[in-house]
C-alpha positions in Angstrom: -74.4 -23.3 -283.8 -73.4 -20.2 -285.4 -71.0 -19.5 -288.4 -69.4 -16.0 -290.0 -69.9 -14.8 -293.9 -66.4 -15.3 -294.1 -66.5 -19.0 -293.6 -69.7 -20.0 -294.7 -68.8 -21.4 -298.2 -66.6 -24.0 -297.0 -69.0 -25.2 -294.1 -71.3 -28.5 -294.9 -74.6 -30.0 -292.9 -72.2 -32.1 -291.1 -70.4 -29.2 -289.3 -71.9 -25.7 -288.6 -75.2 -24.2 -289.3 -76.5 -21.0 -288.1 -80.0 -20.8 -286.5 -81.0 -19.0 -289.5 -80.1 -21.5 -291.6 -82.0 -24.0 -289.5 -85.7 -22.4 -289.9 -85.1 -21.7 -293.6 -84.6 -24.9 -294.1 -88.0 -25.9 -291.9 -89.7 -23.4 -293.1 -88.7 -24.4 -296.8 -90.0 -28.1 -296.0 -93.6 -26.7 -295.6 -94.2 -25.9 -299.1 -95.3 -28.7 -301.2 -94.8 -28.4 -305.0 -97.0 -26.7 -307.4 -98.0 -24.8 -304.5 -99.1 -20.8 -304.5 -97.1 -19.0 -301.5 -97.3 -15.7 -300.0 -93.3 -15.1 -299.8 -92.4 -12.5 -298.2 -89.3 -10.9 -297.2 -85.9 -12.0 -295.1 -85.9 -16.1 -294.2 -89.2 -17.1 -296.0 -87.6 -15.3 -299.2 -84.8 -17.9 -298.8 -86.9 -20.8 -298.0 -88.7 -20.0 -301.2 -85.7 -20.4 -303.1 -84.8 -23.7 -301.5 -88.0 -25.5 -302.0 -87.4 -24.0 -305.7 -84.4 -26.2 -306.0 -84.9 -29.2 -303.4 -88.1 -30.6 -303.7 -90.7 -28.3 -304.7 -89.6 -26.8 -308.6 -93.1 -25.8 -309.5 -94.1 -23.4 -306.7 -95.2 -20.0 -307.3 -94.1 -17.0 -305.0 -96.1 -14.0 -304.3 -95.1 -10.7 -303.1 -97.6 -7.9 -302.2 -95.9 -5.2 -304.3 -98.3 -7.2 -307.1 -94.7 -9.6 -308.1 -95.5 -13.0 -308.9 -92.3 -15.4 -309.9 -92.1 -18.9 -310.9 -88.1 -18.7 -310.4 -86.5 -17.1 -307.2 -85.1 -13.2 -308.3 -81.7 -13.9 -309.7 -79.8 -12.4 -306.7 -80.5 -11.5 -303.2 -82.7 -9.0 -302.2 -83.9 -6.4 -299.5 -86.9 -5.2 -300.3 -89.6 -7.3 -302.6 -89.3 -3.9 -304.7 -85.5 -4.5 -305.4 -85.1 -4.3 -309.4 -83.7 -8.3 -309.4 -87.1 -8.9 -308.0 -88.6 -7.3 -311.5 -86.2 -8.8 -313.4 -88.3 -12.7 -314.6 -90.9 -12.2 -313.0 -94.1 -14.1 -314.4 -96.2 -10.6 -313.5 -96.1 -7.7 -312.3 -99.4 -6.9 -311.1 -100.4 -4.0 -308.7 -101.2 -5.2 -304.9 -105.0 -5.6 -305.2 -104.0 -8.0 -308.6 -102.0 -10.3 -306.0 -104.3 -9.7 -303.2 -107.5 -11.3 -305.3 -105.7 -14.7 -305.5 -106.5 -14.8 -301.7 -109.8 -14.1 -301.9 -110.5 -16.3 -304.3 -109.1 -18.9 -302.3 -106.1 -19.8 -305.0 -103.1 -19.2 -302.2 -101.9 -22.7 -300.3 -99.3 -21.0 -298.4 -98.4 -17.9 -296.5 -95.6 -17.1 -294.7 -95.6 -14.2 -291.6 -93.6 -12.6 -289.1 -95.1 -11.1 -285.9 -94.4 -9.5 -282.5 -96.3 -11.8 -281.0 -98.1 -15.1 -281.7 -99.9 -16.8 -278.7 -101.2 -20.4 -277.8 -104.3 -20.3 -280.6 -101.9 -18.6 -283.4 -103.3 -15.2 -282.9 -100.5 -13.0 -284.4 -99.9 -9.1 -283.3 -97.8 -7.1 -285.2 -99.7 -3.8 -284.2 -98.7 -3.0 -280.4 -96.7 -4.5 -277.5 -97.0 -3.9 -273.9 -94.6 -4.2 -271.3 -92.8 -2.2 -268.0 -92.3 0.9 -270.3 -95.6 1.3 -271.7 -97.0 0.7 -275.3 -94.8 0.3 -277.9 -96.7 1.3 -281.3 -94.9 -1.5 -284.3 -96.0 -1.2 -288.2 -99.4 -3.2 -288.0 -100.7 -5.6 -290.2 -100.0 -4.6 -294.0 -101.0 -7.9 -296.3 -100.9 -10.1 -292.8 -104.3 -10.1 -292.0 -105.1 -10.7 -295.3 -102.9 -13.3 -295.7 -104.1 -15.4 -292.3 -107.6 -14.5 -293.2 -107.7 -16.1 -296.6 -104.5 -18.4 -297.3 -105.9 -21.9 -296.5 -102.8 -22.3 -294.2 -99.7 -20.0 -292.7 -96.4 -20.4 -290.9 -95.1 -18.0 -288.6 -91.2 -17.6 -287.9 -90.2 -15.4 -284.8 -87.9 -15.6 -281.8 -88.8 -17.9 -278.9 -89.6 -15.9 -276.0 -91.5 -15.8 -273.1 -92.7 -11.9 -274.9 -92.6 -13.2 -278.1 -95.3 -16.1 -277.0 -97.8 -15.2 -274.9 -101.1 -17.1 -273.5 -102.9 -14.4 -274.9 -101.7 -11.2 -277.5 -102.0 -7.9 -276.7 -103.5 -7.2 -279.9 -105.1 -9.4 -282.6 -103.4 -7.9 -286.1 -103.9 -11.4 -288.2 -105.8 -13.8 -286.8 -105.0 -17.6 -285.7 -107.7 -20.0 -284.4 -109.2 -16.9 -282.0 -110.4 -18.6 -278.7 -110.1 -22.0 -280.0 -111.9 -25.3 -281.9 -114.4 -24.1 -284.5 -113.8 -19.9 -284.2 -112.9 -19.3 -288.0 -116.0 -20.6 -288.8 -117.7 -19.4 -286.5 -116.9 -15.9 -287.9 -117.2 -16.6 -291.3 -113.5 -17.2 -292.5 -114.0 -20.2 -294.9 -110.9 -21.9 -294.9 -107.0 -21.5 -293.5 -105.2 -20.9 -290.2 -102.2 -21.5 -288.6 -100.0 -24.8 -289.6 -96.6 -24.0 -287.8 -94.7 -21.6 -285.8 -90.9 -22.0 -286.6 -89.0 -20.3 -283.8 -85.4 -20.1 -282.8 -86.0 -22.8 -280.3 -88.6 -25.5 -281.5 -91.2 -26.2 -284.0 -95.2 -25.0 -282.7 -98.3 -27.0 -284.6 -101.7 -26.8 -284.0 -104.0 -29.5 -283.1 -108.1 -30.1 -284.0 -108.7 -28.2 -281.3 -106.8 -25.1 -282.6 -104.3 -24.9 -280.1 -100.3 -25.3 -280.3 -98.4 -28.4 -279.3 -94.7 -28.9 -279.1 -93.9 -30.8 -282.8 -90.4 -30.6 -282.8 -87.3 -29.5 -280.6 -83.8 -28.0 -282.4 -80.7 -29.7 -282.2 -78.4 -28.1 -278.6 -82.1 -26.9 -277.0 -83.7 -28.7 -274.2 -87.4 -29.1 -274.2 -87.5 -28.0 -270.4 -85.7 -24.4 -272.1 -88.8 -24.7 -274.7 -91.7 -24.5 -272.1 -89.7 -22.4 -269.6 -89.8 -20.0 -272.5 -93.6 -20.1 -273.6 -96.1 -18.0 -272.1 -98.7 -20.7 -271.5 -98.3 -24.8 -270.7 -97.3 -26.1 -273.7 -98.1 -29.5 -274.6 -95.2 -31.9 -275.5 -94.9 -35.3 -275.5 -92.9 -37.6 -273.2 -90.3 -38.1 -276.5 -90.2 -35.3 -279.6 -88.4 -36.0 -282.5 -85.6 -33.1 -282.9 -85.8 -31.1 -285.8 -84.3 -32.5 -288.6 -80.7 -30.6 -289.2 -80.5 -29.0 -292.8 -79.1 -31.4 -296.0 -76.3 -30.7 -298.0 -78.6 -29.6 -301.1 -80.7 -27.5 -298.5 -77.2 -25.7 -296.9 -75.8 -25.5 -300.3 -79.3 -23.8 -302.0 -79.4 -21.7 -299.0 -75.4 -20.2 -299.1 -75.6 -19.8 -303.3 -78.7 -17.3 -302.3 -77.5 -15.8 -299.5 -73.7 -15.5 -300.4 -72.8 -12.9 -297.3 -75.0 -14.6 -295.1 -77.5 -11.3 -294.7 -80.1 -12.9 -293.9 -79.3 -15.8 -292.2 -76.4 -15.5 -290.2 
């Protein structure tokens, strides 16, 4: 389902939704109150601000310009260094301030994006290979940090064949490596992949470090979910669909997000 800026005020949870709004509100779901997150930019910046009002009021966001905020930034933004970003914040530390919470184990929640994430939540961000060669992309930044050290993270990506592969190209942040018992096996003490939210379906991982089919969206066939995944997936015979976006949810979502930037 898909809606226009110019519209969006007037639409409700029982009409139209964008896919946008769809994973913000999944992805806002996963953080449990009083919870640190790792924030980030675009649709987990909104999600942050819907927990915020919904169901988790005393979560703390994190931004790796050294930003820490109780409340979301007043108005949108577009980078995490936007001056409404400044404006309330709790702290304004530097990026090494921020990054210490992590290694100190004192972040729940981080939220990524990647090029790639593939059937043990190995994420690449660094390089892509296809028919035209390598394609070079900006690398890691906090997002190995953040995978390393947060005791859990949640991807959101497109679902592709590409975007999922049985195996990345290029390990930027690491998931659960080859499988049951790597992290520890290397020495990272805690964390790993809870969720990949994609345009198509909700990914979570089991015991045994791999990803299963959780969830499917509303209008998407499962037989369109595995068709598009770069390994056998696992599903069920039944999966619940994912559950649509409230009222409150659609209505803390388009107050933020006014033009529909973000998620239209």
């Amino acid at each position: 389902m898909t809606t226009t800026a110019a519209n969006i005020s007037t639409l409700t949870s029982t009409c139209h939704y964008t896919m946008g709004e769809l994973m913000v509100a999944t992805a806002a779901r996963e953080i449990r109150d009083g919870e640190v997150v790792f924030v980030g930019m675009r649709l987990p910046l909104i999600a942050f601000a819907v927990a915020k009002k919904t169901h988790a009021p005393n979560a703390v966001g994190l931004f790796e310009n050294g930003v820490i905020r109780t409340t979301p930034a007043p108005e949108l933004i577009y980078t995490m260094a936007d001056p409404p970003n400044i404006l309330g914040a709790t702290q304004c530390l530097d990026m090494l301030g921020v990054m210490s919470l992590l290694q100190s184990g004192r972040v729940d929640l981080g939220f990524l994006g990647a090029a790639e994430i593939d059937r043990f939540g190995n994420l690449n961000s660094t390089e892509v290979r296809g028919t035209k060669g390598i394609t070079r992309l900006p690398g890691s930044g906090g997002a190995c940090d953040i995978a390393s050290l947060a005791h859990r993270f949640v991807v959101l990506l497109e679902h592709s064949k590409e975007r999922l592969p049985e195996h990345v190209a290029y390990i930027t942040s690491p998931g659960n490596g080859d499988g049951r018992g790597w992290r520890k096996r290397v020495g990272l003490p805690r964390g790993g992949p809870s969720a990949a939210i994609t345009t198509k379906a909700v990914l979570r991982f089991g015991e045994d470090g791999e990803a299963y089919l959780a969830s499917v969206h509303p209008g998407i066939e499962i037989e369109d979910v595995i068709e598009n995944t770069g390994w056998t997936l696992r599903a069920g015979v039944e999966l619940p669909q994912t559950p649509t976006p409230t009222d409150a949810e659609l209505k803390a979502i388009r107050e933020y997000d006014k033009q529909a930037f973000w998620t239209g």
